[in-house]
C-alpha positions, 0 to 999 in steps of 0.5 A: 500500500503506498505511503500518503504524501502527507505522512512524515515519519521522522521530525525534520531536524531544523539546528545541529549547532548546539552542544550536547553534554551527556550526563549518564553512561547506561544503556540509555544513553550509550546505546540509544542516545548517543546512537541517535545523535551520531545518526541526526550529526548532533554534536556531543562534547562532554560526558560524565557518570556516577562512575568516571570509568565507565564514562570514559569508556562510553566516551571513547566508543562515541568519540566524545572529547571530553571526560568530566570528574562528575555531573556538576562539573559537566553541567557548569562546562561552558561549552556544554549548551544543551544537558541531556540527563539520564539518571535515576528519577530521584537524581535528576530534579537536583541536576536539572535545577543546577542547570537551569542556574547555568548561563551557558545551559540553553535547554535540558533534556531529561529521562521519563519520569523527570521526577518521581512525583507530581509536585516535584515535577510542575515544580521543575516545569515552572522554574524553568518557565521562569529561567527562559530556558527550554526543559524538555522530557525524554518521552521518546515513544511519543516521537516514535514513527509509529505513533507520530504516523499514527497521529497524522492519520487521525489528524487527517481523518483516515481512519474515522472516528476513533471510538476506542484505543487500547495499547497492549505492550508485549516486549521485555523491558531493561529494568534497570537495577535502581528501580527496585528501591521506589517501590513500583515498577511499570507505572513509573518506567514504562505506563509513563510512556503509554499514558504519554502517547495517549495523551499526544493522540487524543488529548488531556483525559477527563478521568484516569482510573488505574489498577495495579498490582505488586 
């Protein structure tokens, strides 16, 4: 079946000039983040983790110049322009707060969920609103083909009037060891990616009603 003229799977990319300072050396950010940017040409100029070892390491399977002691150190880098940061959830509202005090930190971007409750997170929205700076969270499966093709068609009225929308998820996540001290797991590492793409298909919700189980 042939593609409709309209549909743009992928996001034209419109600036590749800012510098990225990467804060984590996991599997997110070495083996999907820093993939991502060398595909897109983005420049990626720093790099530090809780462990130094395992940075340089990442940083010298990417080609990265730039090896920082810590994430602090990276985050007050003048080069850095852009902190994309891929920690803990409970890590990152102190790491995105420091950054939005940088002068030459022009936009964060940080890992769903971008803090482990609400409060903290409108918190964060509005000291950034407040700093003129853009914060921006990694939802990545809203920017996915699929579901920004998805969005299109419906924008476009191909498929009618949608009546009901279910999403199942069948993989097999990478649970990452720091979650097993929050106390839930699902709900805070992937159904924030689901009620996401929800959201970015049909709108805000008039009621959410969930259940769950250990």
């Amino acid at each position: 079946m042939p593609q409709p003229d309209f549909l743009q799977p992928d996001a034209p990319i419109r600036c590749r000039d800012y510098r990225i300072g990467a804060i984590g050396a996991g599997f997110i950010m070495a083996d999907v983040q820093l993939a991502a940017y060398r595909e897109a040409g983005f420049p990626v100029v720093a790099i530090a983790s809780r462990t130094p070892e395992r940075a340089a390491t990442v940083a010298q399977r990417w080609d990265i110049p730039r090896v920082h002691a810590d994430p602090i150190a990276l985050i007050e880098d003048p080069d850095v322009q852009i902190v994309d940061i891929a920690f803990p959830p409970d890590q990152q509202p102190a790491l995105i707060r420091h950054a939005l005090k940088q002068p030459h930190v022009k936009a964060v971007l940080a890992q769903k969920p971008m803090a482990l409750d609400y409060e903290t997170a409108r918190a964060l929205a509005a000291e950034a609103k407040a700093a003129g700076k853009l914060l921006s969270v990694n939802q990545n499966m809203r920017y996915d083909q699929s579901i920004r093709v998805l969005r299109q068609l419906l924008e476009a009225g191909v498929l009618g009037e949608p009546v009901l929308f279910t999403l199942d998820m069948r993989a097999v996540p990478h649970w990452q060891p720091f979650l097993e001290g929050y106390g839930r797991l699902t709900l805070a590492n992937m159904s924030v990616h689901h009620l996401d793409a929800m959201r970015h298909l049909f709108g805000e919700p008039d009621t959410i009603y969930c259940a769950s189980r250990p």
